[in-house]
C-alpha positions as CSV (number, residue, x, y, z in Angstrom):
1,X,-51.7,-37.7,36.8
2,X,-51.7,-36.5,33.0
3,X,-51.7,-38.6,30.1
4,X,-48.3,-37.1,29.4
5,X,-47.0,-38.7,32.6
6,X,-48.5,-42.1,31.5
7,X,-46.1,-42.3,28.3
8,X,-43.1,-40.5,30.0
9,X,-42.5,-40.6,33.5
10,X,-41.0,-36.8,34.9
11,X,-38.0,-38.1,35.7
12,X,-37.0,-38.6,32.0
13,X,-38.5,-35.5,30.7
14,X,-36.2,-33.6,33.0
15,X,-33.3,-35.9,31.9
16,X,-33.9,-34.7,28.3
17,X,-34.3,-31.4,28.9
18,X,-31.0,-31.4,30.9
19,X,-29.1,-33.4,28.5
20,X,-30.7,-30.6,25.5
21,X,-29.4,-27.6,27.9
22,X,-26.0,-29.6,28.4
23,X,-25.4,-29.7,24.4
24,X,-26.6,-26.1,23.9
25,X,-23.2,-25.0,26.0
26,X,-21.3,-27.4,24.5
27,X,-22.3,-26.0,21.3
28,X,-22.0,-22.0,22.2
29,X,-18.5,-23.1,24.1
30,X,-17.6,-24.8,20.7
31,X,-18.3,-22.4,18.7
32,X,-16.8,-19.4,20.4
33,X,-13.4,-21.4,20.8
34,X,-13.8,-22.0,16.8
35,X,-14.1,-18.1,16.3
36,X,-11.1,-18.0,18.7
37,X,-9.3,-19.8,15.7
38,X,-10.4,-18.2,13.0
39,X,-9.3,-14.9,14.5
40,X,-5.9,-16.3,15.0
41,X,-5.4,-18.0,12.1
42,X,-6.8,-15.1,10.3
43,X,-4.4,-12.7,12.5
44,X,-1.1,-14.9,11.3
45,X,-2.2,-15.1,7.8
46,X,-2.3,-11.5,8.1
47,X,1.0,-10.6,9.1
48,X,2.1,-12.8,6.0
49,X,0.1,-11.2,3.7
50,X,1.7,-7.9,4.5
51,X,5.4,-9.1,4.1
52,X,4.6,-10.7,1.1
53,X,2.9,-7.3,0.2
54,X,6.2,-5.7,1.1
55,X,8.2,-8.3,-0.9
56,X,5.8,-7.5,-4.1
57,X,7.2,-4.0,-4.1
58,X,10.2,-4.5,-3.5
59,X,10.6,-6.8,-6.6
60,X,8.5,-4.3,-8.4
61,X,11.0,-1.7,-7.5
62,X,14.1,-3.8,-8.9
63,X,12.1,-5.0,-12.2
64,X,11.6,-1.1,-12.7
65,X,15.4,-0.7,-12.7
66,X,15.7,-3.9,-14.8
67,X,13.0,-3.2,-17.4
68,X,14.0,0.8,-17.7
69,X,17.8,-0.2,-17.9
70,X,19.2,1.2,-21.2
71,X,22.1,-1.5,-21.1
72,X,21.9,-5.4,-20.0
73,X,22.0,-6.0,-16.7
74,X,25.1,-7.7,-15.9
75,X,25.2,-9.1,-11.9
76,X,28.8,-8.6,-10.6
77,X,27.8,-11.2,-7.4
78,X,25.1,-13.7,-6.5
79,X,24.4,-15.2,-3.6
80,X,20.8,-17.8,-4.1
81,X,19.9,-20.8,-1.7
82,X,16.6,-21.0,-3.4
83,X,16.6,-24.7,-2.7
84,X,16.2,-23.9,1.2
85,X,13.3,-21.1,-0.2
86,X,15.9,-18.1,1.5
87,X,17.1,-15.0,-0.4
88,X,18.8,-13.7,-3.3
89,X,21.3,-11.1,-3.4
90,X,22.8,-9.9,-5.9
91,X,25.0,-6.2,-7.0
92,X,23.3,-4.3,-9.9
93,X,24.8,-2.0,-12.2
94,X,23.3,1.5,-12.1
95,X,21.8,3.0,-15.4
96,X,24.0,5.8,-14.8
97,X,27.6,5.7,-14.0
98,X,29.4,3.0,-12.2
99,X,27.6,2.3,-8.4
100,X,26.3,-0.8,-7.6
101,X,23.2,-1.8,-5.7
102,X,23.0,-4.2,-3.0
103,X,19.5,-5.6,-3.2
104,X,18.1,-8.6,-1.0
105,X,15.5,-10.1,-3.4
106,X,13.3,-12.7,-0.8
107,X,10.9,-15.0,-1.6
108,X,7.5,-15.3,-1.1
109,X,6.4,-16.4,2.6
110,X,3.6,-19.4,2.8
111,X,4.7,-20.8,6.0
112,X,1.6,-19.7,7.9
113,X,-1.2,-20.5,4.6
114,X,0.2,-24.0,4.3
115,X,0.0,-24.7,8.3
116,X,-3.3,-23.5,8.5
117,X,-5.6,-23.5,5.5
118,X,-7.0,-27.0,5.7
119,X,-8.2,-26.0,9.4
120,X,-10.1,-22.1,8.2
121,X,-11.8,-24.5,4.6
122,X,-13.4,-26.3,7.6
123,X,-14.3,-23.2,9.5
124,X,-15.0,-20.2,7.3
125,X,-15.8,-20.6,3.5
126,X,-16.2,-17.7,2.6
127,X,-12.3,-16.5,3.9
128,X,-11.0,-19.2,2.9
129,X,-12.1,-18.7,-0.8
130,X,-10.7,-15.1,-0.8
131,X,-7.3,-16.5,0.8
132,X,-6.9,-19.0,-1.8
133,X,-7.4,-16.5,-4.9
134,X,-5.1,-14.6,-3.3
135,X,-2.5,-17.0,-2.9
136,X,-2.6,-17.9,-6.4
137,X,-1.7,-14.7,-7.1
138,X,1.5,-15.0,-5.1
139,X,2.7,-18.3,-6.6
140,X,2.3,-16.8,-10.1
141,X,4.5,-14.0,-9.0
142,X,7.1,-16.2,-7.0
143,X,7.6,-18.1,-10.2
144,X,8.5,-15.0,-12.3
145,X,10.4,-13.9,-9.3
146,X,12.4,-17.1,-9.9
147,X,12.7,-16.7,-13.7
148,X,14.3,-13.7,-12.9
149,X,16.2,-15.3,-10.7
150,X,17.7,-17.4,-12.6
151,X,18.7,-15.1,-15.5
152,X,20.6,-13.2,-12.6
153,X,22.4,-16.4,-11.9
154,X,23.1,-17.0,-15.6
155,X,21.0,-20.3,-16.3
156,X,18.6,-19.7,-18.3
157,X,21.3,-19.4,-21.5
158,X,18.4,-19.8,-24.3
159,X,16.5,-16.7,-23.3
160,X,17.2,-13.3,-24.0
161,X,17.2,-10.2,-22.1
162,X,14.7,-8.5,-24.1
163,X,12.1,-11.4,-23.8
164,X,12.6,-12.1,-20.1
165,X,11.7,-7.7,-19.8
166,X,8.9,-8.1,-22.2
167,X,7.3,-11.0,-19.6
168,X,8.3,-8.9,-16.4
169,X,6.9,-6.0,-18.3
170,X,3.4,-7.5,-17.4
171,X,4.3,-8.1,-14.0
172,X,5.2,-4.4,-12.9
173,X,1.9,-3.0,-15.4
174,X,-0.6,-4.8,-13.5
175,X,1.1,-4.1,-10.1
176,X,-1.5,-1.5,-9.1
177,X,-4.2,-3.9,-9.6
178,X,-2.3,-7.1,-7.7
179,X,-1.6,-4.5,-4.6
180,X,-5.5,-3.7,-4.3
181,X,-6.1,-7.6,-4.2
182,X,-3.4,-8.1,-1.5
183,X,-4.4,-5.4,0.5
184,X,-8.4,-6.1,0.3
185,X,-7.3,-9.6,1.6
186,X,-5.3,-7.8,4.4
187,X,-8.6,-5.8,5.4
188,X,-11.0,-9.0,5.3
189,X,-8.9,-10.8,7.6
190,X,-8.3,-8.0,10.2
191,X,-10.6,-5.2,8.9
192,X,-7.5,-2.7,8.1
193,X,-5.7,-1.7,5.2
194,X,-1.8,-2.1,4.7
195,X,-0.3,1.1,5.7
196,X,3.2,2.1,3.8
197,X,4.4,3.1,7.7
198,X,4.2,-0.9,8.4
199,X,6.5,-1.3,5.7
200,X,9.1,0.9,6.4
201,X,11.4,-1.6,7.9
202,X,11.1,-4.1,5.0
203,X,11.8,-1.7,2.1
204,X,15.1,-2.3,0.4
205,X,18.4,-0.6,1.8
């Protein structure tokens, strides 16, 4: 009989080395089912980073009307539940002659970010870091989304239109720049860019 037999009798040492082999699965079984997550959490967070992509140029598209209009703006109907975080519609004069423009102006989506960001922090750092800068991003925009809103829906009675096109000014000049971060975000989560054929249905009518 060893020595080694004298501290620890065999019977134990195979008891530790099956209890080190049972929590090496648990481990590996625990950690694919967390990459399981990730991937979907990543995959739904995707999804909403493309409509909100699509909803950035749409409102890009209607602040270039706006901003290049040679005469005010003057909505002739408004229809805004922005309490409920739904849609705004409104009918826009056109530069030229006497058409109008139906345009659904949405808001930005965070359902999927706010159900599931605490759980990808725990999980992934490093997307998790990215996903927040570029969420950021979208807030700032939603709020001049809703300034502009509420000109549309006359109550913002102390500002001008002038000023309110000189702040969405910045908005539509650094639009090229904003795209790239959305889409780079798209491509870290699911390792593809945002193709304009994926946002053919959400373009304005």
């Amino acid at each position: 009989m060893s020595n080694l037999d004298n501290v620890i009798p065999i019977t134990a040492i195979i008891a530790i080395i099956l209890f080190l082999v049972r929590e090496l699965i648990v481990s590996v079984k625990k950690r694919k089912n967390e990459e399981k997550v990730i991937k979907a959490i990543k995959m739904l967070l995707a999804e909403e980073v493309k409509e909100n992509y699509a909803t950035f140029t749409i409102f890009c598209k209607i602040l270039d009307d706006f901003i290049n209009s040679e005469k005010e703006l003057k909505p002739q109907s408004i229809n805004t539940d922005r309490h409920k975080n739904d849609w705004v519609q409104y009918y826009e004069s056109q530069q030229k002659g006497h058409s109008f423009k139906d345009v659904i102006l949405r808001n930005f989506n965070f359902k999927y970010y706010e159900n599931h960001i605490s759980d990808l922090a725990l999980l992934d750092m490093e997307s998790f870091e990215k996903i927040q800068k570029t969420y950021e991003l979208f807030r700032t925009i939603q709020g001049e989304r809703d300034k502009f809103v509420c000109y549309l829906a006359n109550e913002m009675k102390d500002t001008s239109e002038e000023i309110l096109k000189g702040t969405l000014r910045l908005v539509t000049y650094s639009q090229d720049g904003f795209k790239k971060e959305i889409n780079d975000l798209h491509k870290k989560l699911v390792n593809k860019d945002i193709s304009n054929k994926s946002l053919l249905n959400r373009n304005v009518k």
